[in-house]
Backbone as CSV, one residue per row, in Angstrom:
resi,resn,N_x,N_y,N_z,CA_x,CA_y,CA_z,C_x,C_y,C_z
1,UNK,0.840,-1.189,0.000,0.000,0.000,0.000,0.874,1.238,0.000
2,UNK,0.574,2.173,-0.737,1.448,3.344,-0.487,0.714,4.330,0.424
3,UNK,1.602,5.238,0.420,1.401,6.360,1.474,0.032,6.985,0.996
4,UNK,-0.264,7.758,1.749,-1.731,8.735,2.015,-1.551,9.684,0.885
5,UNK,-2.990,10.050,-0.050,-2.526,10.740,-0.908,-3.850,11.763,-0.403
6,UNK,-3.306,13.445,-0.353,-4.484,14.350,-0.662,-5.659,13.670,-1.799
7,UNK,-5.169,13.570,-2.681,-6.700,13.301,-3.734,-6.894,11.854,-3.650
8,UNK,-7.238,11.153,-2.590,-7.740,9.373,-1.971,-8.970,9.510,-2.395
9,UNK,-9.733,8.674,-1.839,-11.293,8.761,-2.522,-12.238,9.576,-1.588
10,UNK,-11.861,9.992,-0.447,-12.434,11.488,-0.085,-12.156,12.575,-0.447
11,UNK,-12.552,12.658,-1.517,-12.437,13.831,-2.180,-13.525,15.028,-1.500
12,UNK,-13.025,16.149,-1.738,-14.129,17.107,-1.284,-15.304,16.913,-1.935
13,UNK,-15.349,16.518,-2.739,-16.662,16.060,-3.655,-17.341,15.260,-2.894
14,UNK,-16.562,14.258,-2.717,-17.673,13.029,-2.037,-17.889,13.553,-0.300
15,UNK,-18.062,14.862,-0.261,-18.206,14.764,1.201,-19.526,14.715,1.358
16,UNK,-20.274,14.578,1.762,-22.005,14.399,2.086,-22.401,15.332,3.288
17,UNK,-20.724,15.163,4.459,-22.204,15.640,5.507,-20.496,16.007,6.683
18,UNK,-20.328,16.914,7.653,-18.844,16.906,8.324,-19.366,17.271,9.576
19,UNK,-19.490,16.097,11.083,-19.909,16.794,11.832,-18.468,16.622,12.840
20,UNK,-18.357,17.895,13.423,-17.416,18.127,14.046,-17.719,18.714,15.978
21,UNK,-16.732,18.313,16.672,-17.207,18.839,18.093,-15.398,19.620,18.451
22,UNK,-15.692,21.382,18.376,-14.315,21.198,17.989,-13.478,22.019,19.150
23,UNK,-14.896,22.564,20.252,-13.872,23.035,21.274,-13.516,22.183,22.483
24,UNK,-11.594,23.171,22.480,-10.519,22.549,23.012,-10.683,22.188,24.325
25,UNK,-11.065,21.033,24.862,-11.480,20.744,25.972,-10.799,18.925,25.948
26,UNK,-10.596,18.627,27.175,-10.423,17.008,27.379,-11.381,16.390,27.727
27,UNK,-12.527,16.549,27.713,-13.832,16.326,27.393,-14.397,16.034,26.468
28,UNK,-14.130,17.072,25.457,-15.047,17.061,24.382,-15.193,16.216,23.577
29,UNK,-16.424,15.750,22.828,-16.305,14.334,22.251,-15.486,14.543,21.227
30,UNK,-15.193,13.185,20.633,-14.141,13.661,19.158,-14.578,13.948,17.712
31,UNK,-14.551,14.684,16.905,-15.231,14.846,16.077,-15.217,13.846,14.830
32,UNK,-16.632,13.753,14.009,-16.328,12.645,13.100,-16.976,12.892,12.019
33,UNK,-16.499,12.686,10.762,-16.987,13.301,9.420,-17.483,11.866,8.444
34,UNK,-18.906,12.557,7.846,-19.498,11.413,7.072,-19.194,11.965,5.329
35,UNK,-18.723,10.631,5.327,-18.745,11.610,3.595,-19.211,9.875,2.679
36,UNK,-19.033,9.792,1.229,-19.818,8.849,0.336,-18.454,8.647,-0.577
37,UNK,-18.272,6.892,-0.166,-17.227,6.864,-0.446,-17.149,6.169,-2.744
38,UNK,-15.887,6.234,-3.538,-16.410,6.028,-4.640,-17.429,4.792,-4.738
39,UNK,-17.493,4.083,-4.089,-18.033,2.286,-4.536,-19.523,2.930,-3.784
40,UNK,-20.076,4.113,-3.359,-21.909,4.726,-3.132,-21.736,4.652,-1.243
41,UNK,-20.784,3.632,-0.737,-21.238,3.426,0.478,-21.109,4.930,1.545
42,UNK,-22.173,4.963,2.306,-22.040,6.103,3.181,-20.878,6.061,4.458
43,UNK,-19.730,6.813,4.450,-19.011,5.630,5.602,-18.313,7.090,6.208
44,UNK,-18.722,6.840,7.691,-18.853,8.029,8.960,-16.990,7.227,9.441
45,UNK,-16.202,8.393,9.691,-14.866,8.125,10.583,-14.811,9.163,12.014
46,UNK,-14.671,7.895,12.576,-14.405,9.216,14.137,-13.270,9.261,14.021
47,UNK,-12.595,10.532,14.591,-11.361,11.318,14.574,-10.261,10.618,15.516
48,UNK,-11.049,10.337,16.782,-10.090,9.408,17.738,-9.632,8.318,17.528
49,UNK,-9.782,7.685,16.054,-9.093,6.545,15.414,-8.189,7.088,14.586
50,UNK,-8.126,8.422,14.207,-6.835,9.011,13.313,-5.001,8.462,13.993
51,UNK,-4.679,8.061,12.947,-2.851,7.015,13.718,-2.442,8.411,13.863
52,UNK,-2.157,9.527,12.786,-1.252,10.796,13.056,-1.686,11.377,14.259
53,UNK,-1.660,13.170,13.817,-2.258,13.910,15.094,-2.625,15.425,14.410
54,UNK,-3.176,15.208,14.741,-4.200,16.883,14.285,-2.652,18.050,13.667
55,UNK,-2.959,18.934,12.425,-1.775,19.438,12.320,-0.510,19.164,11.631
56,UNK,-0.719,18.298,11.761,0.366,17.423,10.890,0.047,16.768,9.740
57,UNK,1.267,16.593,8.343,1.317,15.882,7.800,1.015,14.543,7.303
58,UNK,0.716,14.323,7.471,1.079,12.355,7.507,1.803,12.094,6.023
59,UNK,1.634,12.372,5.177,2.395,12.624,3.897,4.365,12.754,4.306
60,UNK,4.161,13.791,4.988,5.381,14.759,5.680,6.160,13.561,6.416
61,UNK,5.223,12.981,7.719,5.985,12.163,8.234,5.953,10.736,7.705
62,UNK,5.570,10.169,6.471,6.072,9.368,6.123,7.174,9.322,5.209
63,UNK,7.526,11.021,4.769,8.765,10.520,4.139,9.642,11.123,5.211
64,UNK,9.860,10.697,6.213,10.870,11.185,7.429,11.482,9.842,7.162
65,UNK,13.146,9.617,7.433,13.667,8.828,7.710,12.787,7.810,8.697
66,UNK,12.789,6.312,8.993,12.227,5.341,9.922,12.626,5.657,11.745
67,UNK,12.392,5.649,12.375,12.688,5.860,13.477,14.254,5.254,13.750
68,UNK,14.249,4.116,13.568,15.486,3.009,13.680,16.900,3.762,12.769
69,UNK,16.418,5.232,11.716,17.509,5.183,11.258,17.907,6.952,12.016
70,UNK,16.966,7.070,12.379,17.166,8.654,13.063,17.895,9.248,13.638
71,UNK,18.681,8.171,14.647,20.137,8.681,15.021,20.847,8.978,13.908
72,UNK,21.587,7.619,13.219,22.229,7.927,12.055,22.303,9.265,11.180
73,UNK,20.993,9.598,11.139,20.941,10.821,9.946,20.980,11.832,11.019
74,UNK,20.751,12.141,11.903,20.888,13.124,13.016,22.528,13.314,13.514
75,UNK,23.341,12.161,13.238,24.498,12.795,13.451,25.144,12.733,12.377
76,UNK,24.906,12.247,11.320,25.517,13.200,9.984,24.985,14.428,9.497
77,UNK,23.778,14.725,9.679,23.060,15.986,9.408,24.232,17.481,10.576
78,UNK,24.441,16.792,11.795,25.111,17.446,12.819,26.571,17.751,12.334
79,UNK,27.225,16.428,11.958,28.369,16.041,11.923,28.901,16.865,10.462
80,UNK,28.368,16.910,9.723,28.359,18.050,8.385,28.224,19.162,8.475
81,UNK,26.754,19.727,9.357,27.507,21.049,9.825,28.768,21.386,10.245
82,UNK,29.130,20.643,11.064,30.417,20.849,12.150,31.208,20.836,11.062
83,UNK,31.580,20.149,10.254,32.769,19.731,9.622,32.855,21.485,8.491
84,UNK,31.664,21.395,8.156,31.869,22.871,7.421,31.806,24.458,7.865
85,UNK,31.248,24.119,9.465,31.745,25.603,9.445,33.677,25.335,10.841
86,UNK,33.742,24.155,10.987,34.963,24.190,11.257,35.993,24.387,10.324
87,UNK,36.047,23.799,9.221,36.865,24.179,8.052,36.531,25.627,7.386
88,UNK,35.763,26.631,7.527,35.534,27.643,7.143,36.024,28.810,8.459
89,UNK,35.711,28.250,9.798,35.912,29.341,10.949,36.850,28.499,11.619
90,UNK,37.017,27.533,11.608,38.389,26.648,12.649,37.397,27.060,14.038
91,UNK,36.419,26.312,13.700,35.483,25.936,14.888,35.848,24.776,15.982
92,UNK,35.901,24.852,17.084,35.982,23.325,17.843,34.562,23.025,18.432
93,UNK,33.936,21.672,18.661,32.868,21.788,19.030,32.769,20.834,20.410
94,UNK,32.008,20.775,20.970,31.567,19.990,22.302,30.282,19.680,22.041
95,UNK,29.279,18.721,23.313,28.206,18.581,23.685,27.547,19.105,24.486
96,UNK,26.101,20.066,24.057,25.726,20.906,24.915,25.866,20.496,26.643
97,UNK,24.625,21.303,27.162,25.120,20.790,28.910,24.191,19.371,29.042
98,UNK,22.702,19.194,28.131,22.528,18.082,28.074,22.883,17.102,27.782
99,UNK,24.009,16.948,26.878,24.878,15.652,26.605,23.847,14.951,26.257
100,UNK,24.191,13.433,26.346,23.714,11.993,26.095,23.451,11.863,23.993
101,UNK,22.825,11.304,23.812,22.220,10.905,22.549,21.447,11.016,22.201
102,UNK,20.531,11.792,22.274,19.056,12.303,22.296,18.084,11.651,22.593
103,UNK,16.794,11.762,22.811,15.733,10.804,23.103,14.795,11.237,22.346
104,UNK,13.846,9.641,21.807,12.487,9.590,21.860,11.752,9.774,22.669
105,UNK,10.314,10.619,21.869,9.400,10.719,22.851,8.141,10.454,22.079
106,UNK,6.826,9.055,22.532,5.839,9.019,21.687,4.850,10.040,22.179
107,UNK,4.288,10.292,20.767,3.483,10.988,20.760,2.094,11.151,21.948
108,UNK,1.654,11.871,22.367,0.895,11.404,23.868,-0.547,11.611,23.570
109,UNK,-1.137,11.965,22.311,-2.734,11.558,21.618,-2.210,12.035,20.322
110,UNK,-3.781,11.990,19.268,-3.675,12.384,18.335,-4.566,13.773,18.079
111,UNK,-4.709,14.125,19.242,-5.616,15.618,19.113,-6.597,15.479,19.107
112,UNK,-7.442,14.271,19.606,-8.867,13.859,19.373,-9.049,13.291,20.603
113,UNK,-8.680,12.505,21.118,-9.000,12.113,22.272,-8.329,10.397,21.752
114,UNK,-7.655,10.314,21.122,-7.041,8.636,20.764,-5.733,8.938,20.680
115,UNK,-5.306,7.639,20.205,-3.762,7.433,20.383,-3.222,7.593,19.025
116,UNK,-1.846,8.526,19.143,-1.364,8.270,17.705,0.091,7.688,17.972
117,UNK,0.729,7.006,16.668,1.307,5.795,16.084,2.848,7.000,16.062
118,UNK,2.883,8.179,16.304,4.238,9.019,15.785,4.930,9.014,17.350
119,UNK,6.536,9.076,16.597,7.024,9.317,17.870,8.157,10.800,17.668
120,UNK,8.711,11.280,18.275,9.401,12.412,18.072,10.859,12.420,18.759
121,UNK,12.131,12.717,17.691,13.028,12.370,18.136,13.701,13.714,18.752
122,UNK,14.438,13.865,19.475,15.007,15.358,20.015,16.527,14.976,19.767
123,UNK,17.461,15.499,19.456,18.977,15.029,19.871,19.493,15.896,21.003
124,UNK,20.715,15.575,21.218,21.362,16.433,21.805,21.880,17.489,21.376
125,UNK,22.058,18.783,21.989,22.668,19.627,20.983,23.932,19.896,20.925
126,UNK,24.410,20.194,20.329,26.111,20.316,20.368,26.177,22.074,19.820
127,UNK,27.473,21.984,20.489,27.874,24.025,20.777,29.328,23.753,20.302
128,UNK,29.253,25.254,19.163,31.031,25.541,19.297,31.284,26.168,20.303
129,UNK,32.868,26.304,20.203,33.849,26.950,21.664,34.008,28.255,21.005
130,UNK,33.404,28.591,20.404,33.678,30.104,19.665,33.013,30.522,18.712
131,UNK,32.774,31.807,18.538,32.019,32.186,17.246,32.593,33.705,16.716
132,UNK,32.829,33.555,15.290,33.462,34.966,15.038,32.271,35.766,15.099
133,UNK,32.564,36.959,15.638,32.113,38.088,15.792,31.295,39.403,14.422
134,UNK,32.002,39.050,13.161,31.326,39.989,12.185,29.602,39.358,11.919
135,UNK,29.337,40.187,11.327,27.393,40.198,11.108,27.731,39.023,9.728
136,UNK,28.280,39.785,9.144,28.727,38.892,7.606,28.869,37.503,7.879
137,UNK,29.497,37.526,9.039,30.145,35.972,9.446,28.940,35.177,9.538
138,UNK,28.568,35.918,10.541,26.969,35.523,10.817,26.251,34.799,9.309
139,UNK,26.148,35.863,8.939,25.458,35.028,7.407,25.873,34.013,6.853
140,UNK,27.243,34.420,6.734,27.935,33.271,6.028,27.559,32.019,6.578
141,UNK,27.452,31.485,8.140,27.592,30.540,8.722,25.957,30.224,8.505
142,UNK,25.089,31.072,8.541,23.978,30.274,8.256,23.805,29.857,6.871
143,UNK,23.935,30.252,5.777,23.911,29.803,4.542,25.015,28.175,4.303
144,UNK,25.882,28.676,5.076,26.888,26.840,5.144,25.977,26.247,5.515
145,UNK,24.666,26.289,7.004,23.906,25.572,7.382,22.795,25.286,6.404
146,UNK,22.215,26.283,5.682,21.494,26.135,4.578,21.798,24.777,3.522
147,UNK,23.050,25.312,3.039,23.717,24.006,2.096,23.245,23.013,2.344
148,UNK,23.366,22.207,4.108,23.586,21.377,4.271,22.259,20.855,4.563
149,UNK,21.180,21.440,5.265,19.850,21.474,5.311,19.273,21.026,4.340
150,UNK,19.537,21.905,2.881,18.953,21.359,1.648,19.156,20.807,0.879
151,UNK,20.752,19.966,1.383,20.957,18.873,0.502,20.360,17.378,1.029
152,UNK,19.633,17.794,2.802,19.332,16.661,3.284,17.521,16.566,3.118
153,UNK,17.233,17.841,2.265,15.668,17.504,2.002,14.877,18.481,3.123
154,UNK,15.739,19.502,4.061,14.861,20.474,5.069,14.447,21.520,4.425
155,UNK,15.312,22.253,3.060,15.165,23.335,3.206,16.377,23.901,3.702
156,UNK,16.446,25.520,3.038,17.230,26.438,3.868,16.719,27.039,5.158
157,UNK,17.823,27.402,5.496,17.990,27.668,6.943,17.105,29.187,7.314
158,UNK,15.812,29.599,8.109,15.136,30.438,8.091,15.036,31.506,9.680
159,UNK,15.974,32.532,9.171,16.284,33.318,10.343,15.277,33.742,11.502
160,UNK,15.173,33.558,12.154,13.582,34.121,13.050,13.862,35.988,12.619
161,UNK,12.427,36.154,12.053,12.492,37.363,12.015,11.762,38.619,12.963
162,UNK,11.909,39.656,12.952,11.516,40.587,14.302,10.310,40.952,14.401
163,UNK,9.213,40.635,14.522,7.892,41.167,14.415,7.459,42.255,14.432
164,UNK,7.457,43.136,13.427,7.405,44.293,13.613,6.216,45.087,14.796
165,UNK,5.131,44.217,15.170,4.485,44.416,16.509,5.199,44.321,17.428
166,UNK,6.325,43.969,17.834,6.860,43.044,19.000,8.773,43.687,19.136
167,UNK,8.687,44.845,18.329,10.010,44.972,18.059,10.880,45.228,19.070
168,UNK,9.963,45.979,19.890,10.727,46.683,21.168,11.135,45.168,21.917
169,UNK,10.451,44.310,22.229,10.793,42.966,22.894,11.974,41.997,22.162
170,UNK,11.503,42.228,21.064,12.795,41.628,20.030,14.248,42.395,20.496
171,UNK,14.125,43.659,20.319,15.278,44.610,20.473,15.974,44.638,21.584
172,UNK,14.721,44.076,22.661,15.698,44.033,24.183,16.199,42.561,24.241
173,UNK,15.842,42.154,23.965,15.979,40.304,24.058,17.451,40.566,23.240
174,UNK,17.307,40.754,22.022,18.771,40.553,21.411,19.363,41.665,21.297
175,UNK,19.244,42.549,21.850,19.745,43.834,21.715,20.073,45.095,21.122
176,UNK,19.289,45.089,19.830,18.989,45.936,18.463,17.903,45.351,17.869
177,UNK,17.343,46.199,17.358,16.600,45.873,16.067,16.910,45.499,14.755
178,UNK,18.021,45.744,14.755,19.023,45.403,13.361,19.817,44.484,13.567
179,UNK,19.564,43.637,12.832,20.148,42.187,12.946,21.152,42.060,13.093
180,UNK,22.019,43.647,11.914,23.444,43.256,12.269,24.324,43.685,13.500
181,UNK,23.466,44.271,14.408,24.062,44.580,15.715,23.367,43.696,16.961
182,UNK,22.700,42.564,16.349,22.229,41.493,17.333,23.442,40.684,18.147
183,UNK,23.261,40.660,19.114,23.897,39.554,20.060,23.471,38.282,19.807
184,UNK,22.105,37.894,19.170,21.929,36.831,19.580,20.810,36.303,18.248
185,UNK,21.000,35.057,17.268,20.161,34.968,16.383,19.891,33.635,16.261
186,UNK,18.383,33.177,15.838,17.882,31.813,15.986,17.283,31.365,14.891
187,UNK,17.168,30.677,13.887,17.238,30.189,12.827,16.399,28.544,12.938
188,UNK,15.742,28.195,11.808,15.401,26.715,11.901,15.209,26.297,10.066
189,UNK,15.300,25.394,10.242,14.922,24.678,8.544,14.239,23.189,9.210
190,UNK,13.156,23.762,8.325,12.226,22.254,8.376,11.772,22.012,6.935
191,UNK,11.687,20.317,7.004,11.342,19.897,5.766,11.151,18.065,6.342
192,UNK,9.728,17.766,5.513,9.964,16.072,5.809,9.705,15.708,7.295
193,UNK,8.991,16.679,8.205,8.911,16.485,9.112,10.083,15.836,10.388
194,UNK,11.242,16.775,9.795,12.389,16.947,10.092,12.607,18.429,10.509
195,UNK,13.504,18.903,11.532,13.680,19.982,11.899,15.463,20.406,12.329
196,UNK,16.321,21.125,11.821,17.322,21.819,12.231,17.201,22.986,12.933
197,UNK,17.955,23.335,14.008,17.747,24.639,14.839,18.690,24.596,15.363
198,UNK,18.800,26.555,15.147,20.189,26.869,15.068,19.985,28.351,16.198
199,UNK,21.041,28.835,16.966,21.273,29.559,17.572,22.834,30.028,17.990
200,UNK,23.235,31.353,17.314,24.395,31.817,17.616,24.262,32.979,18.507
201,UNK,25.344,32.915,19.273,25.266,33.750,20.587,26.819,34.536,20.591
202,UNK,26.771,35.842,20.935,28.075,36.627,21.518,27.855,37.511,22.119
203,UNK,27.706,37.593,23.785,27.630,38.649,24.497,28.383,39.609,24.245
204,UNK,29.556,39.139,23.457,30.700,40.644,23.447,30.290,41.356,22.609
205,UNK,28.873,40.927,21.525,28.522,41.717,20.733,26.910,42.494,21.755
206,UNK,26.473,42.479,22.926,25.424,42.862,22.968,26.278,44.315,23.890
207,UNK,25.771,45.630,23.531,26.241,46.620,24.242,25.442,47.008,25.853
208,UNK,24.568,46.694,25.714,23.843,47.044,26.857,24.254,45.794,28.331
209,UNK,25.264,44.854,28.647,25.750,43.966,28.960,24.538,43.120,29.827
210,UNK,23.276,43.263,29.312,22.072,42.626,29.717,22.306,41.192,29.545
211,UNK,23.283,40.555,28.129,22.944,39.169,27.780,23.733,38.356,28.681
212,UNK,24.684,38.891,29.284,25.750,38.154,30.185,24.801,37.351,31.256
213,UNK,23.247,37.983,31.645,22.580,37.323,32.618,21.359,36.234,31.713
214,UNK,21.564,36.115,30.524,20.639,35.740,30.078,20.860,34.190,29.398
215,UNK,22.310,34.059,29.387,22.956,32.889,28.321,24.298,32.358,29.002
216,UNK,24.407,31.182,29.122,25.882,30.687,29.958,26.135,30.582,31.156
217,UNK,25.594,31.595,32.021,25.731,31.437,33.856,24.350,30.509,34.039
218,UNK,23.750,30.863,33.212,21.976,30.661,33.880,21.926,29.509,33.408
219,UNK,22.190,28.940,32.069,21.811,27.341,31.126,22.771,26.635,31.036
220,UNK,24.027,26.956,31.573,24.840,26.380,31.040,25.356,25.976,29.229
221,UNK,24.937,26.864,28.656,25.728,27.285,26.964,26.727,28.081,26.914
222,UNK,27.488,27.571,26.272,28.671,28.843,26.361,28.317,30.125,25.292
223,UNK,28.710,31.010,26.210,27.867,32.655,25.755,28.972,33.142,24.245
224,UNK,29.848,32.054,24.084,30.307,32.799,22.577,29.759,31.428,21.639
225,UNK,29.524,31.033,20.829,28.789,29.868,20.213,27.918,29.933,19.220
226,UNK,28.280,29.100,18.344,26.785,28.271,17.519,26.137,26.854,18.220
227,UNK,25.086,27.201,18.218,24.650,25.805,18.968,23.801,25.291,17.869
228,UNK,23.788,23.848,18.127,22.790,23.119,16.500,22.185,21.996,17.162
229,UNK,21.049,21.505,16.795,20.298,20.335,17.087,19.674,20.333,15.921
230,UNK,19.177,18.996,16.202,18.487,18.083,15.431,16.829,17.330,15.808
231,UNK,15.819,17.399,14.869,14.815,16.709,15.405,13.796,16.195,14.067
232,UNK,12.899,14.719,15.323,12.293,14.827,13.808,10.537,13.915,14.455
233,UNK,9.595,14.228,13.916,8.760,13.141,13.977,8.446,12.354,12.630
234,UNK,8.217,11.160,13.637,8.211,9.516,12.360,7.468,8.528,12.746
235,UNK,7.880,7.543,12.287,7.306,6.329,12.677,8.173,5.140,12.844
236,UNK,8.034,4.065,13.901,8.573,2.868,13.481,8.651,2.104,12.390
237,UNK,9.577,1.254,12.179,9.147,0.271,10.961,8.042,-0.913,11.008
238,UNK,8.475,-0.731,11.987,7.012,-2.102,12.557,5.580,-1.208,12.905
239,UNK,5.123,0.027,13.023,4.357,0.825,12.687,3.748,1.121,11.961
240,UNK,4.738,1.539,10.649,4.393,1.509,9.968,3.011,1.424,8.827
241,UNK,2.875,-0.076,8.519,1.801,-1.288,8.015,0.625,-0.572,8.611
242,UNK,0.871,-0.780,9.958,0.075,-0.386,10.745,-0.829,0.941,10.810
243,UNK,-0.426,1.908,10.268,-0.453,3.084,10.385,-1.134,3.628,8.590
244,UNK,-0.739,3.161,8.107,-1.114,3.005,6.627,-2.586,2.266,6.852
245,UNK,-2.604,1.533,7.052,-4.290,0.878,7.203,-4.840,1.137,8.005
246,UNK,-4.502,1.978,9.185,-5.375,2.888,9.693,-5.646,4.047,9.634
247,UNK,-4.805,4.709,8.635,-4.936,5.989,7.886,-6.147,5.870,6.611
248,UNK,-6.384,4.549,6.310,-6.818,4.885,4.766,-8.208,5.322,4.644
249,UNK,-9.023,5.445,5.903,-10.643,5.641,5.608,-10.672,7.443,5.729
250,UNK,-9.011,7.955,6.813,-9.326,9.567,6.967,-8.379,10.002,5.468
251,UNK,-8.045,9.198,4.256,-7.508,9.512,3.005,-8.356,11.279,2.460
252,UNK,-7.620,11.970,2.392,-8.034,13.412,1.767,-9.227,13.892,2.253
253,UNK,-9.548,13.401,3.872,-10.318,14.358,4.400,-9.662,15.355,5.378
254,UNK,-9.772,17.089,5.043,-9.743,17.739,5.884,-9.733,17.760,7.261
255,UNK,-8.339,17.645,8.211,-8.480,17.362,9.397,-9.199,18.471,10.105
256,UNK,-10.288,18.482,10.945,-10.947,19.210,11.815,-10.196,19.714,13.154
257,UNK,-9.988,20.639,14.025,-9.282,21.106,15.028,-9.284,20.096,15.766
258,UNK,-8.461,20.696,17.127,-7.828,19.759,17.812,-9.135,19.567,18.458
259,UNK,-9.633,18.653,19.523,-10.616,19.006,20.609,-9.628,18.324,21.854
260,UNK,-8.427,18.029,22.170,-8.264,17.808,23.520,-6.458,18.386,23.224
261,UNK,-6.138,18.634,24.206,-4.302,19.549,23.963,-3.326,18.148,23.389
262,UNK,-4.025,16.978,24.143,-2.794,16.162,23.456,-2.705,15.303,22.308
């Protein structure tokens, strides 16, 4: 069987009838949509049998690497950064203060009030012992991360930008409004239901010496640094099967809101 396709035989066409129960409560019943499937039959799905989870892909996370291979690609995805902006800045790197190897975590519902089949991987993050100081540099080093992002299928690397509602909070947090006099910049590339995230830090660049209390004494990161992680949600291989034939009756119907937080 292959993966879930938008145009399955619930088509918006064949919808007949969508009843939904959709406020966010752990209560609330789960919502369930009737639609007419091609072969005439009328056939109702409750939501709390959905394997994914409200929000998500399922398309997305089936082309995520298998769970079983997620380390692997998580530390070459890591291990390639490192290697290119060390050969470009003569970077050294360590393991953040969390250390270890990252962990799984399964998914804890599917936004309906049932169980879903995804699990979510976090790594550890790893920090350089230094970071050059120019704005340029800055760029430069995220576009190396870019490269490497979009040769692994994420996407380039996407700077968090300043909300222009929110600027004054932006401006104190990193210390300008202008990026290129930021202390502090955070970046992510997602793709495939895969995620890179990136954060470079230099108090010696923030003038107001506010960041010294904000990064390194308090978290333990070192306050000159690129820091990088890795993440992803997927599925087992033995899931899988599983997950595919219980996906196929919610095939190209419009997922309805969440009704419970998890």
């Amino acid at each position: 069987m292959g993966r879930p396709s938008v145009a399955g035989r619930a088509v918006a066409g064949m919808l007949a009838a969508l009843t939904l129960a959709i406020t966010l409560t752990s209560c609330a019943p789960s919502p369930t949509t009737t639609y007419r499937a091609d072969s005439g039959e009328t056939v109702t799905v409750d939501w709390s049998d959905y394997p994914g989870h409200d929000g998500m892909d399922a398309e997305d996370v089936l082309r995520a690497p298998p769970a079983e291979e997620i380390r692997t690609v998580s530390a070459s995805i890591l291990g390639e950064i490192e290697a290119r902006l060390s050969d470009e800045f003569r970077l050294e790197w360590e393991d953040g203060p969390s250390g270890g190897e990252g962990t799984f975590f399964p998914q804890e519902g599917n936004g309906y009030g049932g169980d879903s089949l995804y699990v979510t991987f976090n790594s550890a993050g790893r920090e350089s012992l230094s970071i050059p100081s120019r704005a340029e540099d800055w760029t430069r080093i995220m576009q190396l991360i870019s490269d490497v992002t979009s040769a692994y299928g994420l996407g380039a690397l996407e700077r968090e930008s300043i909300d222009p509602d929110r600027s004054a909070e932006s401006a104190e947090r990193s210390g300008s409004d202008d990026p290129a006099a930021q202390w502090q910049w955070f970046g992510t590339a997602f793709g495939d239901s895969q995620w890179v995230s990136v954060s470079m830090n230099d108090i010696d660049r923030d003038r107001s010496g506010k960041a010294a209390g904000e990064i390194g004494v308090d978290n333990g990161w070192n306050a000159r640094s690129v820091q990088i992680s890795y993440g992803a949600t997927t599925l087992g291989s033995e899931d899988r099967a599983a997950f595919l034939d219980r996906i196929e009756p919610f095939e190209g119907l419009p997922q309805p809101q969440a009704t419970t937080s998890g």
